[in-house]
C-alpha positions as CSV (number, residue, x, y, z in Angstrom):
1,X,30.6,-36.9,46.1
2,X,27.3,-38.4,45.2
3,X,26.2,-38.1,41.5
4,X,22.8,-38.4,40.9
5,X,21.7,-40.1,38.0
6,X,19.6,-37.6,36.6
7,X,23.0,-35.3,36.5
8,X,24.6,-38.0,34.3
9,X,21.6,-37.7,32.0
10,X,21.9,-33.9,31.5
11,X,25.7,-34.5,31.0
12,X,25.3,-36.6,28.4
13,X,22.6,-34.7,27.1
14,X,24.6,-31.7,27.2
15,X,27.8,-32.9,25.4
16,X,25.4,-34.4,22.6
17,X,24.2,-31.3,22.2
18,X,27.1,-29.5,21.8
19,X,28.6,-32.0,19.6
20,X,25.3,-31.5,17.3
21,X,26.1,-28.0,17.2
22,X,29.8,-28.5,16.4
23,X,28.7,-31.0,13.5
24,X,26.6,-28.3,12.0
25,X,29.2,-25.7,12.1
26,X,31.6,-28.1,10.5
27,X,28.9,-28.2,7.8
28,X,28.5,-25.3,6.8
29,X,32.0,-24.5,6.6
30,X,32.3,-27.2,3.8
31,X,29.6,-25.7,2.3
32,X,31.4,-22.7,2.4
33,X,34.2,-23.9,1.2
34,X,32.5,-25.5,-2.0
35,X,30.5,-22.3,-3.2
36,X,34.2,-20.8,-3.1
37,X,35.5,-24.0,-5.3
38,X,32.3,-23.1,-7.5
39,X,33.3,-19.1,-7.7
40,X,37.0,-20.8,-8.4
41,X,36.4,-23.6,-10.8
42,X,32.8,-23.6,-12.5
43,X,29.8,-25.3,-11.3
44,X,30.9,-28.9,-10.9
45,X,31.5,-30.4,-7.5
46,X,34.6,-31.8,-7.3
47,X,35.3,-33.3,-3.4
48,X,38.7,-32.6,-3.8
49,X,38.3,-29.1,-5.2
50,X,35.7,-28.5,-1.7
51,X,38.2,-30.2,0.8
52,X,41.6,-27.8,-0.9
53,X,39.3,-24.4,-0.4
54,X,39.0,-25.8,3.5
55,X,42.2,-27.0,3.9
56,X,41.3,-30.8,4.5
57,X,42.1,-34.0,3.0
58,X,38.7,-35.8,1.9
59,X,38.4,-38.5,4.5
60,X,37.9,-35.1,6.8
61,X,35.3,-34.0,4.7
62,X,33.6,-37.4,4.2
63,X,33.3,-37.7,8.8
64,X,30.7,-34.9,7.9
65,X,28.5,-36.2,4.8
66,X,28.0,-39.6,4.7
67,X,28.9,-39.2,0.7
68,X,29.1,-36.8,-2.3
69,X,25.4,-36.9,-2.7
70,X,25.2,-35.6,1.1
71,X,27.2,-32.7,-0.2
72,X,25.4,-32.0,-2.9
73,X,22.3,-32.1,-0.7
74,X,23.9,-29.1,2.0
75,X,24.5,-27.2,-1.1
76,X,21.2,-27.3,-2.2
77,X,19.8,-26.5,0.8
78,X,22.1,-23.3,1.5
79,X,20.8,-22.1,-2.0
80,X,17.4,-22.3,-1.0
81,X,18.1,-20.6,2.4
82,X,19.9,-17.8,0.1
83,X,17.1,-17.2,-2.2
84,X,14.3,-17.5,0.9
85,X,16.5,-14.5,2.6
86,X,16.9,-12.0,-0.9
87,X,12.8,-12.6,-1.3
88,X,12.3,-12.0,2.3
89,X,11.4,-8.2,1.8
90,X,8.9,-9.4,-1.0
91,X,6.8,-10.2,2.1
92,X,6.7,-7.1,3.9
93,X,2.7,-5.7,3.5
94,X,3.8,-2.3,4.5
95,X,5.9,-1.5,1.3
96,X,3.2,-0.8,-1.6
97,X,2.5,-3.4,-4.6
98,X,5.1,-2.4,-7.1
99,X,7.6,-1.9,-4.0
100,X,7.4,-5.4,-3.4
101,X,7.8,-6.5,-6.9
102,X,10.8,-5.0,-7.4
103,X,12.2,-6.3,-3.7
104,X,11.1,-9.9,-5.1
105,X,13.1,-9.3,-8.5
106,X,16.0,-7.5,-7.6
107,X,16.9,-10.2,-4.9
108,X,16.7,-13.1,-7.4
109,X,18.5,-11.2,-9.6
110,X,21.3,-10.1,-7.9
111,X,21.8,-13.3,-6.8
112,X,22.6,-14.4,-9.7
113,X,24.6,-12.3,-10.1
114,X,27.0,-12.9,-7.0
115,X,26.4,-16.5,-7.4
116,X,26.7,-17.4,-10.9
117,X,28.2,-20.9,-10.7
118,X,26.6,-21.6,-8.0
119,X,22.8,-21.5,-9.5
120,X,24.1,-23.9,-12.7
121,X,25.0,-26.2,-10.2
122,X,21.6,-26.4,-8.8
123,X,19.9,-26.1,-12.2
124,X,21.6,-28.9,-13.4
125,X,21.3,-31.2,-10.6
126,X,18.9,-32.9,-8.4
127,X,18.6,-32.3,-4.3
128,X,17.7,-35.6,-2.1
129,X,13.7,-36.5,-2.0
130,X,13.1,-34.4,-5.3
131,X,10.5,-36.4,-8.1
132,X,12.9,-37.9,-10.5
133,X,14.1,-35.6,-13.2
134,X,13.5,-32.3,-10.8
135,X,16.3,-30.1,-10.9
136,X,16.9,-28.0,-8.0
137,X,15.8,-24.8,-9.6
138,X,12.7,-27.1,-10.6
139,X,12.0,-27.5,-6.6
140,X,12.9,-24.3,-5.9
141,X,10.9,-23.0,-8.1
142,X,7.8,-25.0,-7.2
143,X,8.5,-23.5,-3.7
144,X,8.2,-20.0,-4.3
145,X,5.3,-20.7,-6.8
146,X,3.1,-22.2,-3.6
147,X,4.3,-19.5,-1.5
148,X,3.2,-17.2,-4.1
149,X,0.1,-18.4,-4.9
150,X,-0.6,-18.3,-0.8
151,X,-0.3,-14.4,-0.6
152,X,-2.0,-14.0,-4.2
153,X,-4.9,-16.2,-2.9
154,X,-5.8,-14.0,0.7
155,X,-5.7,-10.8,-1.7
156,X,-8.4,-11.8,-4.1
157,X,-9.8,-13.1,-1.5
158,X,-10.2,-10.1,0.4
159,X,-11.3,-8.5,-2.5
160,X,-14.2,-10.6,-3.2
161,X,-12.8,-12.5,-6.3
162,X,-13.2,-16.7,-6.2
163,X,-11.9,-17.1,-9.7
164,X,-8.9,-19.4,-8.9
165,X,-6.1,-17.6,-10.6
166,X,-4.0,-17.1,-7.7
167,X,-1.8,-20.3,-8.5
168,X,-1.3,-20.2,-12.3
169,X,-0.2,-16.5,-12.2
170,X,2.1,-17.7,-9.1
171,X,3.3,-20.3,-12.1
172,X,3.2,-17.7,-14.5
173,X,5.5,-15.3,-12.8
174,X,8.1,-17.6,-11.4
175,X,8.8,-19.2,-14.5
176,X,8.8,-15.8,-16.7
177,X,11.3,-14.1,-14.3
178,X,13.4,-17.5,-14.5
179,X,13.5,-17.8,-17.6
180,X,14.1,-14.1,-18.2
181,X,17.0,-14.3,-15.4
182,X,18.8,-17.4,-17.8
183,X,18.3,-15.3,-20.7
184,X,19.9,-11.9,-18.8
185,X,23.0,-14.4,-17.9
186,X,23.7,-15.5,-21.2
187,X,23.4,-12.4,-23.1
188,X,26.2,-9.8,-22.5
189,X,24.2,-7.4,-24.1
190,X,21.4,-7.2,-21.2
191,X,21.7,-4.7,-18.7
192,X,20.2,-5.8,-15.2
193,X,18.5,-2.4,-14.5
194,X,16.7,-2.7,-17.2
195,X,15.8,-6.4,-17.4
196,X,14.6,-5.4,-13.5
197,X,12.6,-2.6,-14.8
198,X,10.8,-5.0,-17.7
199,X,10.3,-7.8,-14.9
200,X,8.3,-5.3,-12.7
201,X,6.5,-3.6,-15.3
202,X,5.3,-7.3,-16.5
203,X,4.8,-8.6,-13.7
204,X,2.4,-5.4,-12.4
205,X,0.7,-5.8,-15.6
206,X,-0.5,-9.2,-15.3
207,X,-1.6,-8.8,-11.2
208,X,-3.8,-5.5,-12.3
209,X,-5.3,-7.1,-15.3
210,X,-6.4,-9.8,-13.5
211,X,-7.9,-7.1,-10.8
212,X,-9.5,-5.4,-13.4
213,X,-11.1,-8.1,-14.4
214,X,-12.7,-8.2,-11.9
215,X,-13.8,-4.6,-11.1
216,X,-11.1,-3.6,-8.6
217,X,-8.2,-0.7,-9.5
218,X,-4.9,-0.5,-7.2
219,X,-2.7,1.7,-6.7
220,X,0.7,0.3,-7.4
221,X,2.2,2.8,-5.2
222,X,0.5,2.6,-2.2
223,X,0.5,0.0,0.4
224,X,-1.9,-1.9,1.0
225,X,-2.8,-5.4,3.3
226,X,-5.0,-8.3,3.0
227,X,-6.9,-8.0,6.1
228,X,-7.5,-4.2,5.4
229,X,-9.3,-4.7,2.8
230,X,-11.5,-7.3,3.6
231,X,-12.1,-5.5,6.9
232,X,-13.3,-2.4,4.4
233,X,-15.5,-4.5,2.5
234,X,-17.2,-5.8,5.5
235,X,-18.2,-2.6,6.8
236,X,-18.7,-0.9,3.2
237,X,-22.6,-0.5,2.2
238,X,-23.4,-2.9,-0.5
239,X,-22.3,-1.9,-4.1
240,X,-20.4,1.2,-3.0
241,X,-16.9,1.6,-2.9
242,X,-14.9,1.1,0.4
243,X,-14.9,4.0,2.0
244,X,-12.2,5.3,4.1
245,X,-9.9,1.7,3.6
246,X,-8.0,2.7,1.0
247,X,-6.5,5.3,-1.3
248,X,-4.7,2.2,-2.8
249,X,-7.5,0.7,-3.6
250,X,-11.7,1.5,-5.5
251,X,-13.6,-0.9,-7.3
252,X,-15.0,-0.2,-10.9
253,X,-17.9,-1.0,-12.6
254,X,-17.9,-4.8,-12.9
255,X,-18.2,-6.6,-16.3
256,X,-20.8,-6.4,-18.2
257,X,-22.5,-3.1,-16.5
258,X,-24.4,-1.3,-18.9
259,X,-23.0,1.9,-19.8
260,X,-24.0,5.7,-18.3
261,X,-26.2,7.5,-20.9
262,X,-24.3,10.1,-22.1
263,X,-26.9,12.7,-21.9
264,X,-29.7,13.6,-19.5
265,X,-32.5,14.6,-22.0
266,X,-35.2,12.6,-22.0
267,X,-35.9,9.4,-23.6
268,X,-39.3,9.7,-25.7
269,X,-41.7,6.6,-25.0
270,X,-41.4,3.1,-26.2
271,X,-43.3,2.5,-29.3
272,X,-43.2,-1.4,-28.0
273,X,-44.8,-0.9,-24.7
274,X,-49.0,-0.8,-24.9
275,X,-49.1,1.0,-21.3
276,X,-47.8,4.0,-23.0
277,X,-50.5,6.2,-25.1
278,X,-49.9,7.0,-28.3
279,X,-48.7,10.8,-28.6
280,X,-51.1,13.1,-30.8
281,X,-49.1,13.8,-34.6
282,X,-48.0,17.1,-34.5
283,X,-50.0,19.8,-36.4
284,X,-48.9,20.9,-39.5
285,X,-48.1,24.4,-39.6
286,X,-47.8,25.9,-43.4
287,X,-44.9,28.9,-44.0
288,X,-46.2,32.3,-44.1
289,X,-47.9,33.6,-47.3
290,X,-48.4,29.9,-48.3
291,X,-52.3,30.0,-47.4
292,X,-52.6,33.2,-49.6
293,X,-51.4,31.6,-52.9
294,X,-53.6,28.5,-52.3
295,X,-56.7,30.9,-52.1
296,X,-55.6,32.7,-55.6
297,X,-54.9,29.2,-57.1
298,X,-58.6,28.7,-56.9
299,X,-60.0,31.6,-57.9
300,X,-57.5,31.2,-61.1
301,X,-59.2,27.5,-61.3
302,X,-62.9,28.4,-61.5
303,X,-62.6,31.6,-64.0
304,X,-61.4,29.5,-66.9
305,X,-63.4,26.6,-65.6
């Protein structure tokens, strides 16, 4: 049998492969195994606490990650995959504004809540590559802030508004609902329903007041898409709002508009403006019987004159 060398390339190809893929299964069952050891002991990564909950000895483990650190670093990243999937639904342009809020929230919260130890392990330490003194929450944090501030930007846009506010109320949310979420984990008084609730309610409150700002109501409930709207404005006559795109969505007067009279009678003329004439003073009419008495006060005057 002739083997051609080409075959002996896939070959080897092929069982490199496969030995890639066995590598990363192997992986991820130690990571596994440590966010158990986490659920089980607290949020400090012990190696020997990780290789017990797989049923290894350490050198096992250590044929895998080059070191502790490399460890840590699979951790980190199976948080951020974690939190990526629970905020995937914040994403979805068909549910309406508050809809989407909530998705965002509840994810984050809940897991928290499943994962306790497991997020003080990230908030206390740092993943490979991040700036000195980053935490992974830190990182993490800065990720969803950009991603935010991505989506937030292409609404305004399509609404019309250049005021660069999309990336400090990305900032601004992220780091109220984290620092919200430490505070709901630390106080057994807090119920999540209604720290949820608050987080949506704030958070609505800041979007639309930034909106408003800017002469443009939407309806919290109602879906609503980027490219929607700023197909709607294209076609919408200038000034008027845009018709047929949107129940979600009408634009008010902008700042500064001078207010509707609040009457239609007519205004008299300017006194400041020479082009208008100078109306006639209207006659003075006396009551009746007035012009009698004058006439008898005379007569009266000349007798005893």
């Amino acid at each position: 049998m002739v083997v051609k060398s080409g075959q002996s390339g896939r070959t080897r190809d092929g069982r490199r492969e496969r030995w890639r893929t066995h590598r990363a299964a192997r992986r991820a069952e130690f990571v596994d195994a440590a966010l158990r050891a986490f659920a089980r002991h607290g949020p400090e990564l012990r190696v020997e606490q990780v290789a017990a909950e797989a049923g290894v000895s350490k050198p096992v483990l250590y044929r895998h990650f080059e070191d502790k650190a490399g460890l840590q670093d699979a951790i980190h990243e199976r948080g951020a995959e974690l939190l990526v999937t629970r905020l995937a639904p914040a994403l979805d342009d068909t549910a309406s504004p508050r809809d989407r809020i909530r998705a965002a929230v509840r994810g984050y919260l809940s897991l928290i809540e499943e994962q306790p130890n497991l997020y003080w392990f990230i908030r206390r330490t740092q993943p490979g590559g991040a700036e000195a003194g980053d935490s992974g929450v830190e990182a993490g944090k800065s990720v969803i802030a950009a991603t935010l501030a991505h989506a937030f930007d292409e609404y305004l846009f399509a609404f019309g508004i250049t005021e660069r506010a999309a990336a400090p109320m990305a900032h601004a949310i992220v780091g109220m609902v984290q620092s919200t979420a430490e505070w709901w984990t630390t106080d057994p008084r807090s119920d999540r329903a209604e720290v949820e609730e608050h987080l949506v309610g704030f958070i609505w409150s800041l979007i639309d007041g930034v909106l408003r700002r800017h002469g443009v109501e939407l309806d919290p409930e109602v879906a609503v898409n980027a490219p929607d709207i700023q197909a709607t404005r294209a076609t919408a006559p200038p000034g008027s709002a845009p018709a047929g795109s949107a129940p979600s969505a009408s634009f008010l007067e902008p700042p500064g508009a001078p207010a509707a009279p609040a009457s239609a009678e007519p205004s008299g003329p300017d006194e400041g403006d020479p082009s208008c004439p100078t109306p006639p003073s209207p006659r003075r009419t006396s009551p009746p019987g007035s012009t009698a008495r004058s006439s008898r006060r005379r007569d009266t005057a000349a007798r005893r004159g």
